[in-house]
C-alpha positions in Angstrom: 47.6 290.1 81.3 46.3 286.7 82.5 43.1 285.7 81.4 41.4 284.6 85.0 42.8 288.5 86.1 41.2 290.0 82.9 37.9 287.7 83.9 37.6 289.0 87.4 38.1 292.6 86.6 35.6 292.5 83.6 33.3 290.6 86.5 34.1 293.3 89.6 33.3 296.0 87.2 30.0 294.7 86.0 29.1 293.8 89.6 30.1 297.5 90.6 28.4 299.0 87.9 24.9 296.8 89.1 25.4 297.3 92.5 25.5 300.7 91.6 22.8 301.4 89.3 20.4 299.8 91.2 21.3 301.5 94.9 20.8 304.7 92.8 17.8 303.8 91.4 16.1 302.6 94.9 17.4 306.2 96.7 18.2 308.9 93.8 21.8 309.6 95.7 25.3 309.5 94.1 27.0 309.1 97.7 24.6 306.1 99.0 24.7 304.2 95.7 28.8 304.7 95.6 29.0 303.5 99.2 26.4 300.3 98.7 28.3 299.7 95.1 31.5 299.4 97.1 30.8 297.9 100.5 28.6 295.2 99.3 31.2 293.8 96.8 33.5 293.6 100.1 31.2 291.9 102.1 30.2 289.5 99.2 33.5 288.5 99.2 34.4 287.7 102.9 31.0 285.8 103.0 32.5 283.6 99.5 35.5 283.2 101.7 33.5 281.0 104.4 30.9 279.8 101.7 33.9 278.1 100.2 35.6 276.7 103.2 32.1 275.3 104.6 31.8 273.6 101.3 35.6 272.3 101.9 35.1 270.8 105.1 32.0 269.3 103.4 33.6 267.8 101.1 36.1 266.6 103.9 33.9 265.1 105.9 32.3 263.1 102.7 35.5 261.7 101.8 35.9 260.6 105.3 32.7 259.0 105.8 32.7 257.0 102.7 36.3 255.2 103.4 
């Protein structure tokens, strides 16, 4: 198995496991911390999808500028 795939599941497991604890720790229920330990991670991720293609056009529009 890849390394980058081994890094991101190692990574989506701590994050779930986080995300998990803590939701149970803030309202003592199984069901809402599973639910908060899985939507947020999918959320988290479409948001990194348009935090990285801001910061693409950013560096665009740099590269544009200083020519």
């Amino acid at each position: 198995m890849p390394t980058d795939l081994i890094k991101t599941l190692t990574y989506l497991s701590i994050h779930l496991t986080i995300g998990f604890s803590v939701a149970y720790a803030m309202t003592g229920s199984v069901a809402l911390a599973g639910g908060i330990a899985i939507i947020e991670p999918c959320i988290n991720a479409v948001a990194f999808f348009f935090h990285e293609k801001a910061w693409k056009r950013l560096g665009t529009r740099r590269k544009l500028l200083a020519v």
